[in-house]
N, CA, C and O atoms as a DFTB+ gen file, in Angstrom:
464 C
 N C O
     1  1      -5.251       0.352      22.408
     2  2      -4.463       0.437      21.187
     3  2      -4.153      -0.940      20.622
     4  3      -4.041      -1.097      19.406
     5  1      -4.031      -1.802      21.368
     6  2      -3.612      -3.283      21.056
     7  2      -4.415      -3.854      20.113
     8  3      -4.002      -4.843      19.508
     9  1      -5.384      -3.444      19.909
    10  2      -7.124      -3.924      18.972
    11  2      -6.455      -3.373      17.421
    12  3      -6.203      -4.138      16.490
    13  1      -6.266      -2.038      17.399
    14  2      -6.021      -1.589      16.514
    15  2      -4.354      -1.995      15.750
    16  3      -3.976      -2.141      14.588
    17  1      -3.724      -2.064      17.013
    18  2      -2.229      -2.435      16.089
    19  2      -2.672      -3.892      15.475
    20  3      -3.171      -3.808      14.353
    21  1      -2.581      -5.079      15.969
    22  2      -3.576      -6.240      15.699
    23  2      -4.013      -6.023      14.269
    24  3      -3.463      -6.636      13.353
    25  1      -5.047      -5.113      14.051
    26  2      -5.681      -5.015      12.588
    27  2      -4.414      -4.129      11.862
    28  3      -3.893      -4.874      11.033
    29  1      -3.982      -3.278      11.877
    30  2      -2.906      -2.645      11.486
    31  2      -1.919      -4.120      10.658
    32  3      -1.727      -4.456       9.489
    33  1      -1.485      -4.679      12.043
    34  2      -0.246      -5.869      11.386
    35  2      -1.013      -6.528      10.019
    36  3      -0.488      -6.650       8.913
    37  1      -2.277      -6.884      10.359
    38  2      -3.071      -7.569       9.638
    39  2      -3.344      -6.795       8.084
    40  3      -3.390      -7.158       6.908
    41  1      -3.444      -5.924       8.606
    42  2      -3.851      -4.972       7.148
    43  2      -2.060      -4.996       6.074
    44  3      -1.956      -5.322       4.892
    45  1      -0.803      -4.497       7.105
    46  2       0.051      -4.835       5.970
    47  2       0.350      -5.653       5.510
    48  3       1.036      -5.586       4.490
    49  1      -0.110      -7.041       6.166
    50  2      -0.206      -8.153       5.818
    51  2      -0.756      -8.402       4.072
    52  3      -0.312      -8.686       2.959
    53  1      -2.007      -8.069       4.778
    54  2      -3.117      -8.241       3.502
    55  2      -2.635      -6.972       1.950
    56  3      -2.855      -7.299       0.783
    57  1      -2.195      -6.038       2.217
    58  2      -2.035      -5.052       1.465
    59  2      -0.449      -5.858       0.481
    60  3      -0.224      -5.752      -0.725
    61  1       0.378      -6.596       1.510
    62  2       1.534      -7.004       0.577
    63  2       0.839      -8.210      -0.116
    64  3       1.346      -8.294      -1.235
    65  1      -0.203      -9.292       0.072
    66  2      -0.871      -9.765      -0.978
    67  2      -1.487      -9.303      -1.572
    68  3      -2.272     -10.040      -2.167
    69  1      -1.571      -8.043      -1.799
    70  2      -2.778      -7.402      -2.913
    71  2      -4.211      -7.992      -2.459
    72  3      -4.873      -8.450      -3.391
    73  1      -4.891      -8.064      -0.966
    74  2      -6.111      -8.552      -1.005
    75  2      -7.214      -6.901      -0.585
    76  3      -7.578      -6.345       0.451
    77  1      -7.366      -6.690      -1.893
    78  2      -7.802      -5.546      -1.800
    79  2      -9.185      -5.664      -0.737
    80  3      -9.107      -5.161       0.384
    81  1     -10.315      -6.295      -1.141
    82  2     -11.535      -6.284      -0.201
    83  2     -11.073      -6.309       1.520
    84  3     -11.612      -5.783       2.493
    85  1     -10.119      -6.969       1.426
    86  2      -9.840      -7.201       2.982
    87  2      -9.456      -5.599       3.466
    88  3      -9.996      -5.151       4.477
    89  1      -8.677      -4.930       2.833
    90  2      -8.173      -3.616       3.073
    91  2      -9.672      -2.948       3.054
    92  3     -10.324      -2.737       4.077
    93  1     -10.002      -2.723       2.049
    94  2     -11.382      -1.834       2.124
    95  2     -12.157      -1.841       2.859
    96  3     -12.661      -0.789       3.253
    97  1     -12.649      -3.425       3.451
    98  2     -13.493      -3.518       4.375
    99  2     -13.068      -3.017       5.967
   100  3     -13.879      -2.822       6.872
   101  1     -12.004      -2.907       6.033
   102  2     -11.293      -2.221       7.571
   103  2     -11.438      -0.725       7.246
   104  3     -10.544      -0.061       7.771
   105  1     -12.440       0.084       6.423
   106  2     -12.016       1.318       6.271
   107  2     -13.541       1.934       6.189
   108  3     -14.437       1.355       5.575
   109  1     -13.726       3.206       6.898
   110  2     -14.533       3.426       6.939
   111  2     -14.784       4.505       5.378
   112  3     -13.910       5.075       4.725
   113  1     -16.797       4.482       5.069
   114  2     -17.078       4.116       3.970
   115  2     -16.154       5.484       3.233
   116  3     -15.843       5.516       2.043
   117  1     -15.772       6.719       4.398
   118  2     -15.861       8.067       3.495
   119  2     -14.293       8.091       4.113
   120  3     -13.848       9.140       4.579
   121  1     -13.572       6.986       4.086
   122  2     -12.558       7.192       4.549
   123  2     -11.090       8.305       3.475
   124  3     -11.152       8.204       2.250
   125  1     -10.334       8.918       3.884
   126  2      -9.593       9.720       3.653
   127  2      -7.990       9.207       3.541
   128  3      -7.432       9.265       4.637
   129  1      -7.334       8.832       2.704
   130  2      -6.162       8.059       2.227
   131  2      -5.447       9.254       1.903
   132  3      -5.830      10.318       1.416
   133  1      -4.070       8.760       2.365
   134  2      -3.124       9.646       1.964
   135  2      -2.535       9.274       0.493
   136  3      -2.306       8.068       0.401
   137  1      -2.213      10.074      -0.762
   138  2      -1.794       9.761      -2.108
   139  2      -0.418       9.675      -2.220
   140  3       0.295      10.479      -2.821
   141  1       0.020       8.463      -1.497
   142  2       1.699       8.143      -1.786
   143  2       2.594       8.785      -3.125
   144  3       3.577       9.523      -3.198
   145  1       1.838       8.197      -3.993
   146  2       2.025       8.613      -5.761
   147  2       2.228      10.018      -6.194
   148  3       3.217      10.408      -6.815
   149  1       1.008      10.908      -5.744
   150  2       0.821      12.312      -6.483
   151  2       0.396      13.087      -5.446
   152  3      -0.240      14.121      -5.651
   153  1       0.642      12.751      -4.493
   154  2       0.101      13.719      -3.552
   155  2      -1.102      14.320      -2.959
   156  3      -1.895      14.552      -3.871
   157  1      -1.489      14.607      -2.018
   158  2      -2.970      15.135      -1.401
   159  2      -3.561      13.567      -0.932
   160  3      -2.793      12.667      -0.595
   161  1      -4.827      13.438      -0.969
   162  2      -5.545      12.185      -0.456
   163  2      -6.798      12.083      -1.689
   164  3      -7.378      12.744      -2.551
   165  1      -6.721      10.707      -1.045
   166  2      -8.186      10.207      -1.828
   167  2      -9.189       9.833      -1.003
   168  3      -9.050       9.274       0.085
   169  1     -10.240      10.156      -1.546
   170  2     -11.582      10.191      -0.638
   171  2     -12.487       8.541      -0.947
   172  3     -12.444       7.982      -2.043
   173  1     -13.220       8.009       0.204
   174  2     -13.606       7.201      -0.155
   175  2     -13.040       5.865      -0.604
   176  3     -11.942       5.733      -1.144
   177  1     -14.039       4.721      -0.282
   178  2     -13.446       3.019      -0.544
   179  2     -13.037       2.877      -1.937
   180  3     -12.085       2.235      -2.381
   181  1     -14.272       3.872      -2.820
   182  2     -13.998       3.979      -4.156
   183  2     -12.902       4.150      -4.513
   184  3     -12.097       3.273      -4.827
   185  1     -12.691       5.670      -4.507
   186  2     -11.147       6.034      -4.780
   187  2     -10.303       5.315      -4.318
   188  3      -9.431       4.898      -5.080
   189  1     -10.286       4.878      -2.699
   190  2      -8.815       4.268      -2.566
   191  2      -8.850       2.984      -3.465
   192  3      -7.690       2.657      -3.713
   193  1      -9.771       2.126      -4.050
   194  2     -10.043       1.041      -4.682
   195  2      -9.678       1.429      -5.994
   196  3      -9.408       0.614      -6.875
   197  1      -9.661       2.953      -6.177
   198  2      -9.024       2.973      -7.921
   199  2      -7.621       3.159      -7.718
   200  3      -6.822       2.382      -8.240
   201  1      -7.281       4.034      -7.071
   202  2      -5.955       4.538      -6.259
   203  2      -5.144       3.678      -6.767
   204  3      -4.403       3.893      -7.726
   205  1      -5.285       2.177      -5.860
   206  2      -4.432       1.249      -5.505
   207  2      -4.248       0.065      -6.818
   208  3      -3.287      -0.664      -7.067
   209  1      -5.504       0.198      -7.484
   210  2      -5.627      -0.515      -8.706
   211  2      -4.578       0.218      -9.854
   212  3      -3.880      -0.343     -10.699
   213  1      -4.692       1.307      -9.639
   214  2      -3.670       1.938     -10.675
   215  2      -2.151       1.970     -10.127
   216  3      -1.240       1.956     -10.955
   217  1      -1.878       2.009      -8.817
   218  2      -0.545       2.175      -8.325
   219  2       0.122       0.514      -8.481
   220  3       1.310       0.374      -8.769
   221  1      -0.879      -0.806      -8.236
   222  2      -0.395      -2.082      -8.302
   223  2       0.251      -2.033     -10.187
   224  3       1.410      -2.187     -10.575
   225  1      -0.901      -1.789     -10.945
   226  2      -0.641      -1.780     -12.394
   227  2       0.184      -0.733     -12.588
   228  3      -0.034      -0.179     -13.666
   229  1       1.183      -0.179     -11.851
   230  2       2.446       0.478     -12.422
   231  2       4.016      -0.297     -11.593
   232  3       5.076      -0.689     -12.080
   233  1       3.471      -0.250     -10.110
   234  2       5.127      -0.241      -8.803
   235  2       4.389      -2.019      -8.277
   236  3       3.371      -2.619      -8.622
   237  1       5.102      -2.227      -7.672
   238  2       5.640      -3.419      -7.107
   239  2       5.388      -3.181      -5.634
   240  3       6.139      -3.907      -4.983
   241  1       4.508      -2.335      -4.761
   242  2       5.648      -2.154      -3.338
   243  2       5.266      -3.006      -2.281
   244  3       4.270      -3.728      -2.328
   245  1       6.447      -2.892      -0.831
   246  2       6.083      -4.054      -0.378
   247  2       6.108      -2.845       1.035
   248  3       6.904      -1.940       0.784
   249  1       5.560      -2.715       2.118
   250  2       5.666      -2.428       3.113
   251  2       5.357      -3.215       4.994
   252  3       4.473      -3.837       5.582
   253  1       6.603      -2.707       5.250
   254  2       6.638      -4.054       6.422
   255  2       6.672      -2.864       7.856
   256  3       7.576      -2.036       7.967
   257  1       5.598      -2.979       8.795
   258  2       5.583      -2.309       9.818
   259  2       7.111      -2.955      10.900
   260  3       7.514      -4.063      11.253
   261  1       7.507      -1.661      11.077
   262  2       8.961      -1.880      12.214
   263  2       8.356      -1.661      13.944
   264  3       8.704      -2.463      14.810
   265  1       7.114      -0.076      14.369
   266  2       6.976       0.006      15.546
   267  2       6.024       0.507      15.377
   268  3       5.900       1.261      14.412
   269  1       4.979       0.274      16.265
   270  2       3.675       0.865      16.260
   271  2       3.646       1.954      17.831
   272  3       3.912       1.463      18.928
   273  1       3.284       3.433      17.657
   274  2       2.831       4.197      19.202
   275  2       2.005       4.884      18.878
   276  3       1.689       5.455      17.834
   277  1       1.494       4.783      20.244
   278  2       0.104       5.797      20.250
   279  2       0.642       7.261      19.619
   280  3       1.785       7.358      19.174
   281  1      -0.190       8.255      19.627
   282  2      -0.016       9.591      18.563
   283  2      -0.578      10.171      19.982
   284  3      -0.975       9.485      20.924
   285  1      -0.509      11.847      19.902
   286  2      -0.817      12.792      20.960
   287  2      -2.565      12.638      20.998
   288  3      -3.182      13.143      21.936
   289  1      -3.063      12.127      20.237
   290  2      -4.596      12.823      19.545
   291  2      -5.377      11.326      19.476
   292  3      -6.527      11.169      19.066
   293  1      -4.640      10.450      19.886
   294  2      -5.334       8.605      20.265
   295  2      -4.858       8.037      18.277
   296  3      -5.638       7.223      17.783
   297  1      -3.998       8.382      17.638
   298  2      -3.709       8.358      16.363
   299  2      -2.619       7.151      16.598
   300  3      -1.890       7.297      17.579
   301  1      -2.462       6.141      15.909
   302  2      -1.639       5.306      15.706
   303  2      -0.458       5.703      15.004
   304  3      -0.897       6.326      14.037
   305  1       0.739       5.698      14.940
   306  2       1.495       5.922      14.419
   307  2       2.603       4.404      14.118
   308  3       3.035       3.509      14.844
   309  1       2.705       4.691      12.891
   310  2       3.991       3.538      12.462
   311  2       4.910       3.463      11.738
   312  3       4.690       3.548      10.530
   313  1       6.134       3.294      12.172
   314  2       7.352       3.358      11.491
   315  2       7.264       2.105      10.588
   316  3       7.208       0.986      11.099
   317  1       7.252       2.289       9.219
   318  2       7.680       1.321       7.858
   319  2       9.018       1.695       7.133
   320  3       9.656       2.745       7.048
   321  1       9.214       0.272       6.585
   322  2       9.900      -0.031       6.197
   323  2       9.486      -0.065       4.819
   324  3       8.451      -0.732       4.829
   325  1       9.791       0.375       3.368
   326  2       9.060       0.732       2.296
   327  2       9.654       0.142       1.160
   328  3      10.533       0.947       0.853
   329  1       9.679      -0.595       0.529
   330  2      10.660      -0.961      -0.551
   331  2       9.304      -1.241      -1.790
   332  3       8.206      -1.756      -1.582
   333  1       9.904      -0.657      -3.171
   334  2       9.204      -0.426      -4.274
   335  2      10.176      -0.638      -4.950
   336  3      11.338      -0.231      -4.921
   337  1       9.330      -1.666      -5.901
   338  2       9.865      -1.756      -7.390
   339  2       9.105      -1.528      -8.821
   340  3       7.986      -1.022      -8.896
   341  1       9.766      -1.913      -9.798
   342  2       8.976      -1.417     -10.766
   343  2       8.334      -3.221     -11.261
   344  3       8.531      -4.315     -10.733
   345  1       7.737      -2.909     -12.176
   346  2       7.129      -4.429     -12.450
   347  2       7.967      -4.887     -13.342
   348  3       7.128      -5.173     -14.197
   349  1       9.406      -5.311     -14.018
   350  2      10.647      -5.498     -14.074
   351  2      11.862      -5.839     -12.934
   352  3      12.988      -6.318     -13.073
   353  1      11.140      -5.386     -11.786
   354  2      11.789      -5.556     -10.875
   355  2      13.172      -4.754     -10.315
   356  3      14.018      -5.068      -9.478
   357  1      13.035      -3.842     -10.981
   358  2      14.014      -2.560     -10.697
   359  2      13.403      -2.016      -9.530
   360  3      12.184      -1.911      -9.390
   361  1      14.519      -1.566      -8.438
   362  2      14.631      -1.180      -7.379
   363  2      14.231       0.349      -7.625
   364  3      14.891       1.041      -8.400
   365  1      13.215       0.804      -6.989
   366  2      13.060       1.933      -7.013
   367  2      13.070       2.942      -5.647
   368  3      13.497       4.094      -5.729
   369  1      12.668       2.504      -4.674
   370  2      12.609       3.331      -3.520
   371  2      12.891       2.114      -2.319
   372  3      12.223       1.080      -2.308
   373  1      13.857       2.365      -1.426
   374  2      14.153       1.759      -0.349
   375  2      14.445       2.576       1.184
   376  3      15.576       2.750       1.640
   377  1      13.468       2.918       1.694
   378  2      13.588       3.982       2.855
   379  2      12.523       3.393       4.059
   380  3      11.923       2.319       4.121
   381  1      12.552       4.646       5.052
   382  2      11.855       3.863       5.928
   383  2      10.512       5.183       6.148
   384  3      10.844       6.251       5.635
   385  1       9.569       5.190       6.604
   386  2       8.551       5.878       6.399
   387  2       7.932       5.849       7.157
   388  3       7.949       4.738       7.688
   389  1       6.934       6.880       7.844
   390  2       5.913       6.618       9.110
   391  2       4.760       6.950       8.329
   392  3       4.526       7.673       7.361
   393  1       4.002       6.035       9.213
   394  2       2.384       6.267       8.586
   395  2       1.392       6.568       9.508
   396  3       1.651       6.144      10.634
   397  1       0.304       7.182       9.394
   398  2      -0.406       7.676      10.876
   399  2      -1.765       7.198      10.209
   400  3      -2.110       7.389       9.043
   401  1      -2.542       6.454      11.331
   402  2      -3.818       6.041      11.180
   403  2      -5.178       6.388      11.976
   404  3      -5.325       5.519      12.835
   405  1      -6.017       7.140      12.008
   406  2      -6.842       7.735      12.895
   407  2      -8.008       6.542      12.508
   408  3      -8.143       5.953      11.435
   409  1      -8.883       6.383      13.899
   410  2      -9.770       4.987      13.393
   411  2     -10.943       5.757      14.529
   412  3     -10.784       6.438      15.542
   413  1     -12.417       5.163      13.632
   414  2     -13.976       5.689      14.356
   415  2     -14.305       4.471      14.222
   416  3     -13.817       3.876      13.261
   417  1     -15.117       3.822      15.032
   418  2     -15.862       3.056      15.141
   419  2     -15.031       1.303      14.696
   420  3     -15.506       0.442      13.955
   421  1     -13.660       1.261      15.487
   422  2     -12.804       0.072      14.716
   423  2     -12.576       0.438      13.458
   424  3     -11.766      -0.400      13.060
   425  1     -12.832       1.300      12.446
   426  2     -12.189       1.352      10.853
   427  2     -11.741       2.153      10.788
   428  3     -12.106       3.130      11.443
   429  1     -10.539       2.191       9.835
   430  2      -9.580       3.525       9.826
   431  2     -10.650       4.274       8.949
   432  3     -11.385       4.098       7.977
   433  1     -10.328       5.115       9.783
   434  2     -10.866       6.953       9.398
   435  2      -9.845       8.055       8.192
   436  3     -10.107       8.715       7.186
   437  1      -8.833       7.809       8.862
   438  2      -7.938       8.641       8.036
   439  2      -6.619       7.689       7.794
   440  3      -6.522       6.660       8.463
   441  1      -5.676       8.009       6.906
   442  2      -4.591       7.371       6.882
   443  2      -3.697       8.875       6.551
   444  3      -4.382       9.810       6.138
   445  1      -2.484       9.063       6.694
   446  2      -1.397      10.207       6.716
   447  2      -0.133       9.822       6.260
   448  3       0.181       8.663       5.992
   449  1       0.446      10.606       6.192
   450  2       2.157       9.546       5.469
   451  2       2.872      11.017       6.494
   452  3       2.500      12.147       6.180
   453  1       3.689      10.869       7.455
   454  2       4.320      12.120       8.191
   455  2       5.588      12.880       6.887
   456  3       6.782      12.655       6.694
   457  1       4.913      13.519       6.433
   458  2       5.994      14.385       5.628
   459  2       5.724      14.788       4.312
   460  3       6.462      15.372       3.519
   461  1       3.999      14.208       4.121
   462  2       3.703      14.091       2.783
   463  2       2.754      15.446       2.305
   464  3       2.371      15.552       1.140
């Protein structure tokens, strides 16, 4: 699991600079994203690459991993910390959130939001 939390830290890393290629490239090609925004998932590097292009050009958000554990099923699980704003800088969402990451071959496979 240590391989994967490692890229995990790294990925929210990269995701609070907006370095989109870096995110994409940790993801496998037909990978399955959970839709924070509107709900259900998005399929593919594509989609999550439009996804995120449209969610930056509206919210602000910043997410900071608190604990990473294994899942029943070899699934990563992680408690975040979630804070969103608007691009004005109005406070919009401040909560804490778990996120679940299933990974094939080193790249995340699936991503989940527990409650979504």
């Amino acid at each position: 699991m240590s391989g994967d939390v490692e890229l995990l830290r790294r990925l929210y890393e990269r995701f609070n600079a907006r370095d989109m290629e870096s995110l994409l490239a940790a993801m496998c090609e037909n990978v399955v994203w959970a839709n924070g925004m509107e709900g259900g998932h998005i399929h593919g590097r594509d989609g999550v690459r439009d996804y995120w292009t449209r969610q930056w050009a509206m919210l602000d958000p910043h997410v900071e991993p608190k604990g990473f554990k294994p899942g029943p099923d070899g699934e990563i699980i992680v408690d975040v910390h979630q804070v969103v704003h608007d691009l004005d800088g109005k406070l919009l969402v401040d909560q804490m959130a778990v996120h679940i990451f299933r990974f094939e071959d080193g790249l995340i496979r699936r991503f989940d939001i527990a409650g979504a």
